[in-house]
C-alpha positions in Angstrom: 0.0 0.0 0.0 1.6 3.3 -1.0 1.4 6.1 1.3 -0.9 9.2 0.7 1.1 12.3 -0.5 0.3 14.9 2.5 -0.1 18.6 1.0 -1.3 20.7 3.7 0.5 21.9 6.6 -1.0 21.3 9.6 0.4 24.4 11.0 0.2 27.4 7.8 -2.1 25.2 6.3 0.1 25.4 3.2 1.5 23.1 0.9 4.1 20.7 2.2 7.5 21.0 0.0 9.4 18.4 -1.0 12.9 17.1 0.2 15.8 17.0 -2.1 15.5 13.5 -1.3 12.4 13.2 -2.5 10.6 13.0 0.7 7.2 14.1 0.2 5.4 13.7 3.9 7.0 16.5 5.6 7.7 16.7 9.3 6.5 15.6 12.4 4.3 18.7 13.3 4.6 18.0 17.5 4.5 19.9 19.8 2.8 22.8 17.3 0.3 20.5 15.9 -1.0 16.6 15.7 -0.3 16.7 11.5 2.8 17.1 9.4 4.2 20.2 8.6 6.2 21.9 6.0 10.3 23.0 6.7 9.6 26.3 7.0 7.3 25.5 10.0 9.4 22.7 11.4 12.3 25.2 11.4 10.7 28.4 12.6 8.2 27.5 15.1 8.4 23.4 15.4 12.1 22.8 16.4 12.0 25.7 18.7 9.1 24.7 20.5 10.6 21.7 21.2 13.7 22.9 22.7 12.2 25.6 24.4 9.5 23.0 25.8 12.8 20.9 27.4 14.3 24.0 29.2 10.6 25.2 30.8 9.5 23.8 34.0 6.5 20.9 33.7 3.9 23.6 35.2 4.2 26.0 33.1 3.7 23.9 29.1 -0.4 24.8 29.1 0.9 28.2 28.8 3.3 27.6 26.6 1.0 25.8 24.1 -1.7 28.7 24.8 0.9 31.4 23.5 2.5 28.9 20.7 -1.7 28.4 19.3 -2.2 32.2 19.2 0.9 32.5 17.0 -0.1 29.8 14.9 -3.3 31.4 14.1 -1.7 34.9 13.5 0.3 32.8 10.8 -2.8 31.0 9.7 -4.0 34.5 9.1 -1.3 35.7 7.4 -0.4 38.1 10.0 3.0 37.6 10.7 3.6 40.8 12.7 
């Protein structure tokens, strides 16, 4: 059975780029998001969250992910600023 080609972010909602190895699926979307994402969004907001989610203390991730989801949907928006 042959995998589905993802196309949508689950993050910017757009379309997932492909790897110069021709890895279509994207990345791992976690912490940000339950889906796959595209690079730009793995490097700018995924890979940070997870490293700044291993230097917080445990009590405080809820409001982590509360501030991370009102940047998502600024991006989701298109407002970036």
């Amino acid at each position: 059975m042959v995998n589905p080609v993802i196309e949508s972010c689950s993050v910017c909602y757009g379309i997932i780029d492909t790897e110069d190895n021709g890895w279509t699926e994207g990345h791992n979307a976690e912490p940000i998001s339950d889906g796959r994402c595209c690079t730009k969004c793995n490097d700018e907001l995924v890979m940070p969250a997870r490293i700044t989610l291993l230097r917080l203390p445990e009590d405080v991730h809820d409001d982590f992910h509360r501030v991370m989801q009102l940047i998502i949907d600024k991006k989701r928006n298109g407002n970036n600023g």
